[in-house]
N, C-alpha and C positions, 0 to 999 in steps of 0.2 A: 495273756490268753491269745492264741493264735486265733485271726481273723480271715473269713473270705475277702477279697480285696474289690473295691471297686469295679478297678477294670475287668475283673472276670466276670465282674455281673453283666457287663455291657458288650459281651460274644465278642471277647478278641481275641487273641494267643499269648494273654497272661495268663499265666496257673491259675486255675484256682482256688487252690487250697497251697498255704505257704510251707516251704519247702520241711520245716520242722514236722509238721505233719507227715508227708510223703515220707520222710528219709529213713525210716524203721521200715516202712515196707520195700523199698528201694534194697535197702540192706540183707534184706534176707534171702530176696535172689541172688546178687551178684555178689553177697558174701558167699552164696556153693559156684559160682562160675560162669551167671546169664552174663551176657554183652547187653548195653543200653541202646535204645535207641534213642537218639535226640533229636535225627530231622529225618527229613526223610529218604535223603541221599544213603544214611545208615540203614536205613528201612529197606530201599531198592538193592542197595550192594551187598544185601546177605541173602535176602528172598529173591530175589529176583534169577540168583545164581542158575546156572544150567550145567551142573557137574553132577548130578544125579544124588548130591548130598539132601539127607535132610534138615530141616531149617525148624526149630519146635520156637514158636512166638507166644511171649504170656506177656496177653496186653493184660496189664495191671492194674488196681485199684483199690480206691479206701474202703471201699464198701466192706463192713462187716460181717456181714451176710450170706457170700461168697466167695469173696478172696482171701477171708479169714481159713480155709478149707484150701481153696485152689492152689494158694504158694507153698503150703506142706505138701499137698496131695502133689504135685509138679516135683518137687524136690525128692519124695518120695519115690516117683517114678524113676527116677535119675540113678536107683539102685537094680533097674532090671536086666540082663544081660545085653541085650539091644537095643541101641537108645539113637538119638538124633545124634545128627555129628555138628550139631551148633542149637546152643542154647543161649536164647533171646531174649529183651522185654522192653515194653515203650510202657508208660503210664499214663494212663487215662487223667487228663484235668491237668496236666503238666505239661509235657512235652506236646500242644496241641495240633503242629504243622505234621510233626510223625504221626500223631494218631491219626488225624486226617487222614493222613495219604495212605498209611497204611490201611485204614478201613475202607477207604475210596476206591483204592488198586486192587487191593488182596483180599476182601471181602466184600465186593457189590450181592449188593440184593438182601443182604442179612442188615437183619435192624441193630443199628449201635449200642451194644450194648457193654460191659466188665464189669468182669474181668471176662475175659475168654482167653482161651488155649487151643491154637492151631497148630498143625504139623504139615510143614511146604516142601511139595518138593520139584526141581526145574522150574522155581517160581508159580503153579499149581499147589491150593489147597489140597490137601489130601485125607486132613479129617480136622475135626474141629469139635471141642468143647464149646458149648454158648455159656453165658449166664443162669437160663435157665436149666440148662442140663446141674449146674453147678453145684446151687442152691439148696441147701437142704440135705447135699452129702456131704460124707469127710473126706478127710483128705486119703484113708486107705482107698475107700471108693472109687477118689479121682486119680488117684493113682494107679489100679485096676486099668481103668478104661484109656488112662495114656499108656500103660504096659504092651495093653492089645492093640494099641494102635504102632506101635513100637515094632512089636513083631512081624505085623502087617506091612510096613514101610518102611522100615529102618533096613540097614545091611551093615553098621557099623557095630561092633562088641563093645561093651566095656573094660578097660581093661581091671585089672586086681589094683592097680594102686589108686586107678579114680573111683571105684567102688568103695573101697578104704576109706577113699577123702572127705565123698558124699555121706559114707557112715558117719565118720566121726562129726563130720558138720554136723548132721540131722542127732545125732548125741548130745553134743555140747548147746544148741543153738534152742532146742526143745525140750533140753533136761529128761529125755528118755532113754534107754538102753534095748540097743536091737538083736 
């Protein structure tokens, strides 16, 4: 039976939850095509970018409550004509130097919360799901409202064969037909 470990109890930058846990959720982003973040160097040199791209970041988490919803609803979204031109994710309780920094730098003032879903752009927030916006919808829902944030800030198209690819992922991965 997988355990919380010591050291996490004692606020250090050990995980806290062992990687067996994390790795199912871990997998079902960057099995459609997020990039990880694991410090925060990876954190600065995608958000931070100033080439007018957008940057869509899903801090990550066990919670089943909300991210059970937000990683479909996120994946979901990745089927709308105009999307981010880089899709992201640090995880909460794991990679804790990324999370930091990324919630330090890129989101001052917002109470720490995950999962959340932001969309940056020239290193600028420019819209942002919380936890509580999250909660309580599905993942069409969250998907809806990263669409219209898509439209709003994105300038990049999907093309027809990443469209395909995110189909058939969200087919195979969720046992549904779209």
């Amino acid at each position: 039976m997988a355990q919380i470990s010591l050291k996490s109890l004692m606020n250090n930058d050990a995980p806290t939850y062992p990687q067996e846990v994390a790795q199912p959720f871990r997998d079902e982003l960057v099995g459609v095509g997020f990039k990880e973040f694991l410090t925060p160097e990876d954190v600065d040199a995608a958000v931070s970018r100033q080439d007018d791209k957008t940057v869509l970041v899903m801090l990550n988490s066990v919670c089943g409550c909300a991210a059970r919803s937000a990683r479909p609803g996120t994946i979901l979204s990745m089927l709308n004509e105009m999307a981010p031109d880089e899709y992201t994710t640090v995880f909460a309780g794991m990679e804790k130097q990324a999370v930091n920094h990324f919630r330090e730098k890129y989101l001052p003032g917002l109470t720490p919360s995950s999962p959340n879903i932001a969309l940056f752009k020239n290193g600028e927030m420019v819209f942002i799901l919380q936890r509580y916006q999250i909660e309580g919808r599905n993942a069409v829902e969250i998907a809806k409202e990263l669409t219209t944030a898509y439209e709003n800030f994105c300038s990049k198209k999907n093309s027809p064969e990443d469209t395909e690819r995110v189909k058939n992922y969200i087919e195979t991965r969720y046992q549904v037909k779209l």
